[in-house]
C-alpha positions in Angstrom: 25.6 -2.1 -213.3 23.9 0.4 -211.0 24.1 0.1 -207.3 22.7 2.1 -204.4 26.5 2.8 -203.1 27.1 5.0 -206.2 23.2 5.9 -206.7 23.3 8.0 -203.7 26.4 10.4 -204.3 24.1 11.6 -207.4 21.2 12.1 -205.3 23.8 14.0 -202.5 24.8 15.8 -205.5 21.3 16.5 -206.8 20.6 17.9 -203.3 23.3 19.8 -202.8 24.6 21.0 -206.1 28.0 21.3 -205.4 30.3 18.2 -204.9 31.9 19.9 -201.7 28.5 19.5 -199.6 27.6 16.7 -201.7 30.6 14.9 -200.1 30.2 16.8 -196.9 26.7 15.2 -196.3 27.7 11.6 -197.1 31.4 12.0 -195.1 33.1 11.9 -198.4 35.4 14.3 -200.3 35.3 16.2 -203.7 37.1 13.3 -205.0 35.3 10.4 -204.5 32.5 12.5 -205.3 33.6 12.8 -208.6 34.8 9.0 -209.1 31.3 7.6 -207.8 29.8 10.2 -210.6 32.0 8.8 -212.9 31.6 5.3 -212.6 27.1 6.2 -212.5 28.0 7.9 -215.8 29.6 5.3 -217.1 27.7 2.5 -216.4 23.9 4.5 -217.5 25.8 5.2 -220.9 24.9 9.4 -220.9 25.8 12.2 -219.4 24.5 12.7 -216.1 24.8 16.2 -214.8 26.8 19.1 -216.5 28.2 22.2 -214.2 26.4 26.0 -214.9 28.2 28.4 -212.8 29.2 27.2 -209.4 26.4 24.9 -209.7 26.1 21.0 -210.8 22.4 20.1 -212.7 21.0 16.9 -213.9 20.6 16.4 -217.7 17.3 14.3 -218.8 19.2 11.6 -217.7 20.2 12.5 -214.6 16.4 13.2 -213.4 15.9 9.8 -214.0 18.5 8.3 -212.7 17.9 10.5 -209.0 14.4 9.9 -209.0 15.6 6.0 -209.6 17.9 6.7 -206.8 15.2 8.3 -204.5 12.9 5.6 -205.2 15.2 3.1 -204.2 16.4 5.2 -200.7 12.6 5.3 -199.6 12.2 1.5 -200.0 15.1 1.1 -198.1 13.8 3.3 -195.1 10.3 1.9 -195.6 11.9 -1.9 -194.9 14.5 -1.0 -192.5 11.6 0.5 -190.2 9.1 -2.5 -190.9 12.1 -5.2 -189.9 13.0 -3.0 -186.9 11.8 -4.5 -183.9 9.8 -2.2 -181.6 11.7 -0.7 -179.1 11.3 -1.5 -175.7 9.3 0.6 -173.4 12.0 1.4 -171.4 13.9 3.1 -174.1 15.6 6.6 -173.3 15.3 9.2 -176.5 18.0 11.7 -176.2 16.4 15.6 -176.9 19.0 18.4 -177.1 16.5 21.6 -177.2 17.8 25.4 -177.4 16.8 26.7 -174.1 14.2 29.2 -175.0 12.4 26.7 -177.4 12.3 24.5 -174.1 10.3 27.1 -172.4 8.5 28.3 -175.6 7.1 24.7 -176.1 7.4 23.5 -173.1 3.7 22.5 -171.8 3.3 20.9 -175.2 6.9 18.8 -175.0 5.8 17.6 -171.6 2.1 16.8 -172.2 2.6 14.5 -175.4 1.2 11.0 -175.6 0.4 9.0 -178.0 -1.7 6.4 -177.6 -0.7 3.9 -180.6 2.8 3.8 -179.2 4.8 3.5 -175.9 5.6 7.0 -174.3 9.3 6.6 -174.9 11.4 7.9 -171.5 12.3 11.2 -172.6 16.2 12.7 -171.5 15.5 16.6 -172.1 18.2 18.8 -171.6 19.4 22.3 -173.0 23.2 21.5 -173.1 24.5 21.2 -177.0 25.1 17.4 -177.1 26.8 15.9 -179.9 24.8 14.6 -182.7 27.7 13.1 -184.4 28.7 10.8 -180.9 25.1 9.9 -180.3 25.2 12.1 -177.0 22.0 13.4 -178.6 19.7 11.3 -180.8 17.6 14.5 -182.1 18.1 18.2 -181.6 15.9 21.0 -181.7 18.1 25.0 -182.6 17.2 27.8 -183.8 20.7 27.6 -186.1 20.9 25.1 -189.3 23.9 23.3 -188.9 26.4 24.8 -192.5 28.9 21.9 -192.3 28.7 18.2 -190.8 26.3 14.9 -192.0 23.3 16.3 -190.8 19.7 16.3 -191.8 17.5 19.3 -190.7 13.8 19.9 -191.4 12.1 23.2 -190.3 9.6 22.2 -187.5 7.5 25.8 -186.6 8.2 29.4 -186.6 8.6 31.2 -182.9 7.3 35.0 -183.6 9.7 37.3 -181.7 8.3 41.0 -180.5 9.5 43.7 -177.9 7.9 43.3 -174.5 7.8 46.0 -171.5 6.1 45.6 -167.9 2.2 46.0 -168.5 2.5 48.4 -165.0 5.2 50.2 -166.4 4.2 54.6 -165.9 7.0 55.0 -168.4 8.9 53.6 -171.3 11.6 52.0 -170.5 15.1 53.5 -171.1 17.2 50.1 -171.0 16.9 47.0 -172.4 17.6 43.0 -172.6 20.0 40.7 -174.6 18.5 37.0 -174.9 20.3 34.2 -176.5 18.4 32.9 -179.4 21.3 30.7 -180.8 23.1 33.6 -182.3 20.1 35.1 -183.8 20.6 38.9 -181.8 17.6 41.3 -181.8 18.4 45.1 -181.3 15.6 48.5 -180.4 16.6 49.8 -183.6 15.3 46.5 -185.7 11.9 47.6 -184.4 12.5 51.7 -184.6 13.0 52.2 -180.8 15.5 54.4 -179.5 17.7 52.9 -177.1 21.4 52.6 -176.3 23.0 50.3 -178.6 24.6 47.9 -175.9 22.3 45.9 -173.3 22.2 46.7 -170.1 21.5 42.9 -169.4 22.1 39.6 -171.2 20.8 36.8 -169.8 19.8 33.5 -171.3 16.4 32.0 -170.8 12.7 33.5 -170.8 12.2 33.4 -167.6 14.2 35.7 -165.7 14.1 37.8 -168.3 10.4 38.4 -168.0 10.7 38.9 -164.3 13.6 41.7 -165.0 11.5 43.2 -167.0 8.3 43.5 -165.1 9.8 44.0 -161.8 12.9 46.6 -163.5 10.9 48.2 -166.0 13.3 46.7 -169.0 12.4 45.9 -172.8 13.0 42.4 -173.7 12.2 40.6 -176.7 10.2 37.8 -176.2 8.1 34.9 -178.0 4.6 35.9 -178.4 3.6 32.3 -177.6 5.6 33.0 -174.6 4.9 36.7 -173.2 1.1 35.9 -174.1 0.6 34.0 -171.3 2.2 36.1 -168.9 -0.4 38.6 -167.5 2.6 41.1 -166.2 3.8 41.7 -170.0 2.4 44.1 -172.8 3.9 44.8 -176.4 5.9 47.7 -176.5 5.0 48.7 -179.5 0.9 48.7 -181.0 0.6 45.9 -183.4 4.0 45.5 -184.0 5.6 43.2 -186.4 7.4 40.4 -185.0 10.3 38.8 -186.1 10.3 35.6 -186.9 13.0 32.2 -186.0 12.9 29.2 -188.0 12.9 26.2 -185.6 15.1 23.2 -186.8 14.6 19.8 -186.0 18.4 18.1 -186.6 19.9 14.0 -186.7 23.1 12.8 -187.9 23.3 11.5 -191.6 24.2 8.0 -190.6 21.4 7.3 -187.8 18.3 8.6 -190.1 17.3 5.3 -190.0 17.3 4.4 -186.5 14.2 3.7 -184.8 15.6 5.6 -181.6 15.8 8.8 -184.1 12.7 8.3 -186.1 10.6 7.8 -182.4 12.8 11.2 -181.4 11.6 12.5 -184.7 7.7 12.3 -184.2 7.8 13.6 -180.3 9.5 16.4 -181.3 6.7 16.8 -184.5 3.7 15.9 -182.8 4.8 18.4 -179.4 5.0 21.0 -181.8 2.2 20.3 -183.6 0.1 20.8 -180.3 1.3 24.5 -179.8 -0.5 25.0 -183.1 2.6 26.4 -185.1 3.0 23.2 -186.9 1.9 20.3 -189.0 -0.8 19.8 -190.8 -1.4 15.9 -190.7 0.7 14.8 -193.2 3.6 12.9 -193.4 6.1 12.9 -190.6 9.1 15.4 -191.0 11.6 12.6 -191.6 9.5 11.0 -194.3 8.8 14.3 -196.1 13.1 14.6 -196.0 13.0 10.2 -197.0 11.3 10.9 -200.0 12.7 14.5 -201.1 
């Protein structure tokens, strides 16, 4: 008999394709993996997914039993979020936000309402808080998680260009480092000849820009940032930018929590009002729900 304890390692593995991030995303190894496949097999009658390369597919019958098995999980989201009670007003959701997303989005994170639910307290902070220990309920990065039980749906796109002082009687011969989660831009990316190591690496927008209007530096910078600062120019005509995807993330295990799925739409509909996201459909977390 088929049960939704089994059902979902073939939909983890239908996901995936491999049984090692299959487990990894249910907290499971290769092993039971494999037994939980097994038992599915043998209880539908047919062979359920056969292995081409370094990848696992579904046969016929193992479409239909993960669209059975995807069916079922949104049901189950669908009720545990109409038998939720409403939170209280007074409830405190957790944001973990990469620190120059914070001040990319920042007038937008701080001015949402909505007026068919409570405005939620909000605990905002840059720090890397753990997802796993519920330090954090939802986190914003620039870097999608490649291990752990996590969930991550790409909320908007920040368009990354080189900026120098709009005062500036020359080019600038020296430029800045900015921590984008990792991601590191260099002159050369963008054709400009500079020395290959920074001559400042700083973390955050903002004294950045002030470094480089007031010390005639090259930075690279949002758009949706440096466009509102009157003191900054491109450096380069109509240059190309660069572009970061922005990743909403939540622990496997909480994705049906109310606290997470009222995390989840602040974070969408903020970003939504920047105008780099959303087009009015379905929440992030129900677009992930119902694959």
């Amino acid at each position: 008999m088929l049960n939704w304890d089994d059902l979902k390692f073939c939909l983890a593995l239908d996901r995936h394709g491999s049984m090692i991030n299959a487990g990894k995303s249910l907290d499971a190894n290769v092993a039971t993996v494999s037994r939980r496949l097994e038992r599915v097999t043998k209880d539908f009658g047919e062979t359920l997914f056969v292995r081409n390369g370094q990848e696992w597919q579904p046969t016929p019958a193992g479409v239909k039993v993960t669209k059975l098995a995807r069916e079922i999980e949104t049901r189950l989201a669908e009720l545990t979020v109409r038998n939720s009670a409403a939170l209280p007003e007074d409830t405190v959701i957790k944001l973990s936000v990469s620190f120059t997303i914070m001040q990319t989005f920042i007038r937008s994170m701080v001015s949402y309402r909505d007026e068919n639910t409570p405005f939620y307290n909000v605990d905002l902070t840059i720090h890397d808080r753990s997802l796993a220990y519920s330090e954090a309920d939802v986190a914003v990065r620039y870097a999608r998680p490649d291990h752990g039980s996590y969930i991550c749906a790409k909320v908007a796109e920040v368009e990354v260009c080189p900026y120098i002082s709009a005062n500036a009687n020359s080019f600038p011969t020296h430029w800045i480092d900015i921590d984008y989660d990792g991601n590191r831009f260099l002159p050369a990316d963008f054709g400009i000849e500079m020395p290959k190591v920074p001559k400042l690496r700083i973390e955050g927008l903002n004294l950045s820009m002030q470094s480089v209007i007031q010390g005639n530096y090259l930075a690279f910078l949002p758009k949706k940032y440096a466009e509102r600062i009157d003191g900054l120019r491109q450096a380069i005509d109509d240059c190309p930018g660069r572009k970061l995807d922005v990743w909403m993330i939540y622990h496997q295990s909480r994705k049906l929590d109310p606290i997470v799925r009222a995390g989840v739409d602040i974070v969408q509909a903020s970003l939504a009002l920047s105008e780099t996201t959303s087009d009015g459909g379905p929440s992030a977390i129900d677009k992930i729900v119902t694959g």
